[in-house]
Each structure stands twice: as C-alpha cells, then as structure tokens.
Steps between C-alpha positions, in 0.01 A plus 500: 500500500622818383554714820295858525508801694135710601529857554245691673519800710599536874240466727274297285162508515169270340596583143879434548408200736218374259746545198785245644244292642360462143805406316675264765150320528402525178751500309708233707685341219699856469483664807401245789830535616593917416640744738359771623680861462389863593498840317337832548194533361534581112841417486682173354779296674838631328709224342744523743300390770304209355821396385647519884187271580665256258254605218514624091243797451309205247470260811306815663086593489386831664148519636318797623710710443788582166250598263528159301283260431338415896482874552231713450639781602576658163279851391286260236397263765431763794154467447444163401340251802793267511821463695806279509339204612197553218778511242706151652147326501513602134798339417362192739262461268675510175707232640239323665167551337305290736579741809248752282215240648670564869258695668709498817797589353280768287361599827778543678668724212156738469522530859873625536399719136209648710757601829782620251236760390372587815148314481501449817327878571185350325472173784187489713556688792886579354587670824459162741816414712413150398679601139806548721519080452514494161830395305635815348425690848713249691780470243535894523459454907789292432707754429496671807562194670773411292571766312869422345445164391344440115559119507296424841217754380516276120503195747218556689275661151584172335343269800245670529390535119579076521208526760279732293544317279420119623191716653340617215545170301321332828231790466461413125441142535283538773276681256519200265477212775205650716265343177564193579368488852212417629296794589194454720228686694475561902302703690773824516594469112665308225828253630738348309662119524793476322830256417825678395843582638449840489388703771441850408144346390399566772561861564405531131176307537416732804582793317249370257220459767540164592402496879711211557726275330637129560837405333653163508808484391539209285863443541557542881146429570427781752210692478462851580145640533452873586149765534537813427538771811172692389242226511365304818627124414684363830702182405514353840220264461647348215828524664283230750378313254810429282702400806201238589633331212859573452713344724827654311501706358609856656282812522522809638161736549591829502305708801350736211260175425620626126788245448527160547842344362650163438816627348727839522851568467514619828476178649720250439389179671170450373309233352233467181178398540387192346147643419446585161385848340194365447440358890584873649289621242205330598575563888490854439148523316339239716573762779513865332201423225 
C-alpha cells in the first residue's frame, strides 16, 4: 500500500474530522493507514515538511483547507452548500458507487454539510444547553481542554464519527426490521414482538408509538421488553408471571415497572431464558389485554 499523508488544519473541527474519517474509512485501500498532519487554515504543508515526515508532496491529500480539490474554500464555491467532507463523499462515490445507496453514510455527510454552514441556528429550540452535547460542540470544547494537541483532538473526532456512525446504520435498519414484527393491540396502544439482534428497535419502535416492545434476541436468546415512560403499563405482574415459569433464566425488573430485562451489557453473569418470543408474548397479553 502506497503510504499517504492528510492535511487538515490545526484545531480540526467536524468538516476536517469528517473529511479524514471519510477517506481512511472509506477509502481504506489508500488511506486506512495515512498520517495525519496540520496546517493553518487555507494554507498547504510546504514540501519541506511533508518531506521531514518521510513524505513526497504526491504521497500528500489536503482536506479542508488548500483550496484543492476537498476544499471549498475557494471564491466560486463560497456559496455553494458543501464542504470538505461533501466533496470526499464525492470522490467515495466515484470510487464506490454503491456508498450513493448509504443513507448513513449520506446522513452523516448532510449532517456535518448542515454544521459547516451554520444550520444549526435553524434547530428547534437552537438555543437549548442540551446542543452543548452534540459532536462539533464537544470537539471545539476540546480545544480548551486540550488546546495544543491536533492528533488527540483527530483521535477522539474519529471515535466518535466510528460511533455515529455504527448508530445511524443501527437507526436505519431498525426502520427496515420493525416490519417484520409482530405488532398487536392492548388496552394503552399498539406493541410490538420482535426477533433481531438489533436493539435500537426498540427506541425506534417507541419513537414510532409503540407503547411497548418485546425483543428476543435470536442469537444470545435474551429478551428485552420495555413500556414507554408516558403511558400507565407496570411490568411487574408479568415480571411474576414469567418467573412462575422460568426457573433460569435471569431477570431484572426495573422499579419504574417500565423495564423488564433478560439481557444487558451491564451485567455480566446472566443467563437466557429458555422461553420463546412467542411464550412472553402471550404472557404479556393474557395479562395487559
């Protein structure tokens, strides 16, 4: 593998983050393995130094910032709705036609588009402290905290775009998977019973108005089954009634009466149950219908 060099300005932020990200994810078979180097913004790393790094000026690909061809900095772009990371997901796509169907991936790039241009001012409520938790906020928090160090600041964008990331493609699917549940009637709402592996269905299915939801997961064979906090189910009685019958597998009832869990990765030394999706499933409308 040929080796590369990514420029991008000191102190990067989403765009200069998202840019790298793109390109060492994306674009793995040329730049899984680059280094990262740092600039001021607009300006291009001179020969000298790349070549100090142990690097020839062709080995080298600026982002966010040199005015080439990841920049969008230039006077004919200044009022175009893109940014360095729009213009890598570009050349993603050339390469890779089938990320054009990602809509994670084209997610993820709209969204770090939408903060490059400020789009943020148009949010609901924009002025909320709860913004403060947002990606670009913390990675320019970061700076303060940190404020001399470009690689631990790249570090820490990267993770946490690799977790964006893996969330949104869970968010996706969960879209997708939710139809092939069961989706049934009690006396607060609609409820879903579903198998997959995936358990962002259930915040999705509850964003979706599902009053409660009951996943199994089909390799581990836990099953999770949570009510939403604004309606009046109370699992405990078929907390009772489930360990009638199960003899081990582990639950814990949360004291909400909202969850009721045979599996987390907060606990380590716990046990399936045996009964199937279809057995809990029943329990729960023979005492909630």
């Amino acid at each position: 593998m040929t080796k590369r060099l990514i420029v991008t300005h000191h102190a990067p932020d989403l765009d200069a983050v998202g840019s790298t990200w793109l390109l060492k994810r994306f674009d793995a078979q040329h730049y899984a393995d680059a280094q990262s180097a740092f600039v001021d913004p607009g300006s291009t790393i001179d020969p000298s130094e790349a070549e100090r790094l142990g690097f020839q000026m062709h080995e080298v690909t600026h982002v966010d910032t040199g005015l080439g061809e990841f920049d969008h900095h230039q006077p004919e772009r200044g009022h175009m709705h893109i940014c360095g990371s729009s213009l890598v997901f570009d050349y993603i796509c050339h390469i890779h036609p089938e990320e054009k169907n990602n809509a994670s991936l084209q997610y993820l790039v709209n969204f770090i588009t939408d903060i490059d241009h400020f789009g943020e001012i148009n949010w609901p409520d924009a002025n909320s402290p709860r913004y403060c938790f947002m990606l670009h906020e913390l990675l320019h928090a970061a700076e303060s905290v940190d404020p001399h160090d470009d690689d631990s600041l790249m570090h820490f964008g990267m993770m946490c775009l690799d977790c964006a990331y893996a969330a949104l493609r869970d968010t996706f699917d969960a879209k997708e998977i939710i139809s092939s549940g069961e989706t049934f009637e009690v006396a607060v709402g609609k409820c879903l019973s579903i198998e997959t592996r995936n358990d962002d269905v259930i915040k999705f299915a509850q964003r979706e108005g599902y009053q409660l939801v009951i996943r199994k997961d089909p390799k581990s064979g836990e099953v999770r089954i949570k009510a939403r906090p604004d309606n009046s189910l109370d699992l405990k009685k078929l907390a009772d009634e489930i360990l009638k019958i199960d003899h081990q597998g582990t639950w814990y009832y949360h004291a909400s009466g909202k969850m009721l869990l045979n599996g987390s990765r907060k606990q380590r030394h716990q046990r399936p149950t045996p009964l199937t999706l279809a057995q809990v499933t029943e329990l729960f409308k023979a005492n909630y219908t």
